[in-house]
GUTORKOL-355390 format. One record per residue (C-alpha): residue in three letters; x, y, z. Coordinates in steps of 0.05 Angstrom, whole numbers, plus 5000, padded with zeros to 4 digits. Each point is the difference from the previous one (the first is absolute). Layout:
N
ALAXYZ;...
This chain:
74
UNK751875341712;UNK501650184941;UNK497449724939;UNK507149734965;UNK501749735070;UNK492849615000;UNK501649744935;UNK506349815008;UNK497549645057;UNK493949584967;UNK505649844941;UNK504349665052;UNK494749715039;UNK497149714930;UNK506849674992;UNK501049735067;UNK493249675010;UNK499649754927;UNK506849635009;UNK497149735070;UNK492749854968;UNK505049544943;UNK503149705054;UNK494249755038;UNK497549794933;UNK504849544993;UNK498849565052;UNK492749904971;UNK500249424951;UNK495850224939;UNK502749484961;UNK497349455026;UNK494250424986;UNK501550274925;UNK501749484948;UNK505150574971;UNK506450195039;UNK499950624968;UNK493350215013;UNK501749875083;UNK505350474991;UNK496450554967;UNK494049875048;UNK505250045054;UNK503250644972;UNK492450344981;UNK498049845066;UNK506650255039;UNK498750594963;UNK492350125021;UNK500849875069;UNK507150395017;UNK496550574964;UNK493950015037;UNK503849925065;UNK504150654984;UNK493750314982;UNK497049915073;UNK506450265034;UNK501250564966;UNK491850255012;UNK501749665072;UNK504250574996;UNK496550534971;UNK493549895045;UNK505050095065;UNK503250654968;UNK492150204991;UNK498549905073;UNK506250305029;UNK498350704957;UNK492649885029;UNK503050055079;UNK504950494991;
């Protein structure tokens, strides 16, 4: 693939997965945890952040390993 195509891929994967990582986040209570409200919510959104990012990160090099292996067998 291209490189623009790749990116434009990851960018839109990044969004997609961050929204869902805020989403699951929000069934977590932190603030029965943290005395703050708005220190739950900024974990929340920090967190949401961190993990749909990381998540993208694996699929796209999910990605890039199986375009690695298919130029290896050709």
């Amino acid at each position: 693939m291209t490189s623009g195509i790749v990116a434009l891929l990851q960018i839109g994967l990044e969004i997609i997965l961050i929204y869902v990582a805020f989403l699951l986040m929000n069934a977590i209570p932190f603030e029965r945890v943290i005395a703050k409200a708005n220190y739950a919510q900024m974990l929340k959104i920090f967190l949401a952040i961190i993990i749909g990012y990381l998540v993208s990160l694996f699929f796209i090099n999910f990605v890039e390993q199986v375009q690695a292996l298919r130029g290896l067998v050709n």
